[in-house]
Backbone as CSV, one residue per row, in Angstrom:
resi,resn,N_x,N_y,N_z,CA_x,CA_y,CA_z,C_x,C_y,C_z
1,UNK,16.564,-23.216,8.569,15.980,-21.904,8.446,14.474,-21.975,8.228
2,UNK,13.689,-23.143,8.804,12.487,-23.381,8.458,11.427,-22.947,9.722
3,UNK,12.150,-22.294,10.615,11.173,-22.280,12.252,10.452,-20.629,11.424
4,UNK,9.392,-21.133,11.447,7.997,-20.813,11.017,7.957,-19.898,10.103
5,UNK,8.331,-19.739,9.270,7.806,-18.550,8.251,9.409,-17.934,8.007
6,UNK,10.853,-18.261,8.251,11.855,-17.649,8.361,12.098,-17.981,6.990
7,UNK,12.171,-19.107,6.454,12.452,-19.837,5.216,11.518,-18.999,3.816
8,UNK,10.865,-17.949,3.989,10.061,-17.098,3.025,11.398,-15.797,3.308
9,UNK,12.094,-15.861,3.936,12.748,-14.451,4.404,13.616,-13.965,3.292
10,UNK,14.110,-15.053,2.557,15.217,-14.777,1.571,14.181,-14.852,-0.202
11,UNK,13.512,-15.734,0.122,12.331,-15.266,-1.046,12.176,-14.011,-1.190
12,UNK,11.422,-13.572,-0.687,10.595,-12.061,-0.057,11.375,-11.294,-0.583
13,UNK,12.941,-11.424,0.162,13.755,-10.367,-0.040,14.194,-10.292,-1.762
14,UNK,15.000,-11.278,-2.241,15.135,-11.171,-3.483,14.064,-10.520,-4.605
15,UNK,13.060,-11.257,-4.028,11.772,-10.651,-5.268,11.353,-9.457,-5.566
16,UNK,11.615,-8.708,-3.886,11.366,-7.337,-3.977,12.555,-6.265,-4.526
17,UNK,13.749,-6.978,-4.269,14.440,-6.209,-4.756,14.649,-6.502,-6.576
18,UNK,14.465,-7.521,-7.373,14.683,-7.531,-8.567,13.183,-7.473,-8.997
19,UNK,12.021,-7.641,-8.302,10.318,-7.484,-8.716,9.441,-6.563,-8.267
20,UNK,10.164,-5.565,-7.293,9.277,-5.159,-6.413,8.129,-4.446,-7.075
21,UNK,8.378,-3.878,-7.962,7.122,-3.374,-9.091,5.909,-4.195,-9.016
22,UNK,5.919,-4.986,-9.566,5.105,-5.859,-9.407,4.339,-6.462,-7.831
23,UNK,5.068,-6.506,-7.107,4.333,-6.574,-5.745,4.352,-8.148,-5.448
24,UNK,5.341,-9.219,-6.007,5.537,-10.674,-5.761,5.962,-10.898,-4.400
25,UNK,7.401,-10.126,-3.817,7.558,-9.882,-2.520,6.248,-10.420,-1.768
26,UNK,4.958,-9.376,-2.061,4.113,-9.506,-0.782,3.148,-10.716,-1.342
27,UNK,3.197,-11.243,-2.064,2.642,-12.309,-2.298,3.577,-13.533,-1.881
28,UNK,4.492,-13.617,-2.159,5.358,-14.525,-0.887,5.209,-14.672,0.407
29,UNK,4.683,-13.553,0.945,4.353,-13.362,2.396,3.120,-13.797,2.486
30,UNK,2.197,-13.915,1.830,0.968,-14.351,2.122,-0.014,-12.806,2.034
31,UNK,0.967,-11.647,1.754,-0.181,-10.581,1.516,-0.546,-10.233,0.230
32,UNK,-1.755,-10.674,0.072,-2.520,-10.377,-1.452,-2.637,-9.175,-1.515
33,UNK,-3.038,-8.740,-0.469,-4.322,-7.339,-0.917,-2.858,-6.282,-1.141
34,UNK,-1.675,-6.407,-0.428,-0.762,-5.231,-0.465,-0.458,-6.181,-1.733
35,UNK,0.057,-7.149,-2.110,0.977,-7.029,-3.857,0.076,-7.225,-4.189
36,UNK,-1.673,-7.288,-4.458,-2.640,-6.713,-5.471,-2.425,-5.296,-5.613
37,UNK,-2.304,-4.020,-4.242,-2.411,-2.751,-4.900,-1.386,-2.345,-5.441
38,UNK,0.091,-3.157,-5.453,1.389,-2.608,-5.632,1.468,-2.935,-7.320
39,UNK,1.220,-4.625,-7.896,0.474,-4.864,-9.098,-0.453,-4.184,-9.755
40,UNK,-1.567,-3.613,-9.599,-2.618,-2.678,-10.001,-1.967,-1.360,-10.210
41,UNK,-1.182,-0.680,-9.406,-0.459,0.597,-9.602,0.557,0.749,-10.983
42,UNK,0.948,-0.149,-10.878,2.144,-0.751,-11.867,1.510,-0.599,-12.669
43,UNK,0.678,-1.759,-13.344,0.158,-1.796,-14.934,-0.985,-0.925,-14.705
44,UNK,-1.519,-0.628,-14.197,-3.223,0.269,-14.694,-2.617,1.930,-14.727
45,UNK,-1.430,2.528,-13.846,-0.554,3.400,-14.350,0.160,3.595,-15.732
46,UNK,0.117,2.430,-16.262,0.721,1.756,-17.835,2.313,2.292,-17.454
47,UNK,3.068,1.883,-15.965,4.334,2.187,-15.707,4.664,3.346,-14.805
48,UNK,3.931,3.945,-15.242,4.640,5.700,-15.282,4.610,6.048,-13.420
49,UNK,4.013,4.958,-12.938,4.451,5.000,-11.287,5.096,3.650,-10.831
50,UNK,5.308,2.824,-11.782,6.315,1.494,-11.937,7.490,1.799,-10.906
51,UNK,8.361,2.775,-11.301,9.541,3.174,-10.588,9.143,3.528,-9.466
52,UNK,8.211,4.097,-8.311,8.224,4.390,-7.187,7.611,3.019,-6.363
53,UNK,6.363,2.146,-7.187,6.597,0.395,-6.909,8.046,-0.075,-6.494
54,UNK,8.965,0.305,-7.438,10.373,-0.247,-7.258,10.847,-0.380,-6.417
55,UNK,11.171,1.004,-6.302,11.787,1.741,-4.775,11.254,1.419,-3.757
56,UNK,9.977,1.455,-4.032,9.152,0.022,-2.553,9.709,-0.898,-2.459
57,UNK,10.292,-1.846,-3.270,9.991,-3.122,-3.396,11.441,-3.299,-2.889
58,UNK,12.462,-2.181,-3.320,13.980,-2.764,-3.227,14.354,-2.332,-1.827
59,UNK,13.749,-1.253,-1.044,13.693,-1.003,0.266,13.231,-2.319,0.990
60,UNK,12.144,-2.637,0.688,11.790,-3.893,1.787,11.996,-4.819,1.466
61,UNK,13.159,-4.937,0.359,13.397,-6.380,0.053,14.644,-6.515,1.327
62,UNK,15.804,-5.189,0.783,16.896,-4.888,1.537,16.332,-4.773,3.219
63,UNK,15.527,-4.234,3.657,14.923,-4.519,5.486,14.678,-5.877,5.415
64,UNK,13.854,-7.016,4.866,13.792,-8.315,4.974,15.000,-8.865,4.838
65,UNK,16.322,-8.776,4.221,17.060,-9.832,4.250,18.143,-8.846,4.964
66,UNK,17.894,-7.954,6.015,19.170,-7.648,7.009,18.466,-8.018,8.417
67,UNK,17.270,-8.277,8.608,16.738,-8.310,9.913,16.880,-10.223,9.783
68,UNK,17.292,-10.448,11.327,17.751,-11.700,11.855,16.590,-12.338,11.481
69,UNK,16.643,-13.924,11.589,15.200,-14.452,11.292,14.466,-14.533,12.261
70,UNK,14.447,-14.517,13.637,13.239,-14.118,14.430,12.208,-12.658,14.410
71,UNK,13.072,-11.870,14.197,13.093,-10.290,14.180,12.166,-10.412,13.070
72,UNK,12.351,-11.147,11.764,11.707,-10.974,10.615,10.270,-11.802,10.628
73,UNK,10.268,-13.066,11.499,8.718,-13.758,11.531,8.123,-12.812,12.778
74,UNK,9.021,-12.807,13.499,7.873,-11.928,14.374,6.827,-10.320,13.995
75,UNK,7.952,-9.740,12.660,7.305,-8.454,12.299,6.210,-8.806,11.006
76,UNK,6.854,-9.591,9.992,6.378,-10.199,8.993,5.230,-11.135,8.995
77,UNK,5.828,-12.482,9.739,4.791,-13.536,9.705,4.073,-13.400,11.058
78,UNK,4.387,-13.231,12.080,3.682,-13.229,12.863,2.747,-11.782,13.560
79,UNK,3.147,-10.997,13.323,3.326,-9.634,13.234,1.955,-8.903,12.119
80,UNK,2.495,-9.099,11.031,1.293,-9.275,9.614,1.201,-7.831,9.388
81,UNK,2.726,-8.049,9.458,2.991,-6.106,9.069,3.300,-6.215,7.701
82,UNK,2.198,-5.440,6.974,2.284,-5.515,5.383,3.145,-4.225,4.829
83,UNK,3.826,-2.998,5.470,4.274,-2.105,4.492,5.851,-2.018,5.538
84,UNK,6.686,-1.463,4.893,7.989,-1.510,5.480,7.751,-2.059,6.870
């Protein structure tokens, strides 16, 4: 499961769905700047938009680990599609 970037697919996915608040998901992927603003929302909100982070995070965790692994480097890694 290592042909190019597929082997981040099940990372990605888990993190977002039990971290997505935080924005680790897109730091697995190699996108800073999206899990910097998803991180920044979180704590500089002090939470109180934490839960809609979530719901980000558990949506595209769940689209990353149902899409096949080509489907997923081509949109993800190769692709460098940072939001759903």
């Amino acid at each position: 499961m290592s042909n190019g970037g597929a082997d981040k697919k099940v990372a990605a996915g888990i993190c977002g769905i039990l971290l997505g608040a935080l924005g680790i998901h897109k730091f697995v992927l190699g996108y800073q700047t999206e899990g910097l603003i998803m991180l920044l929302v979180s704590i500089l909100s002090c939470g109180l938009i934490a839960p809609v982070m979530s719901i980000i995070g558990l949506v595209e965790g769940i689209i990353y680990l149902t899409k096949s692994d080509d489907e997923f480097v081509a949109t993800y890694v190769s692709g460098k599609r940072g939001w759903f």
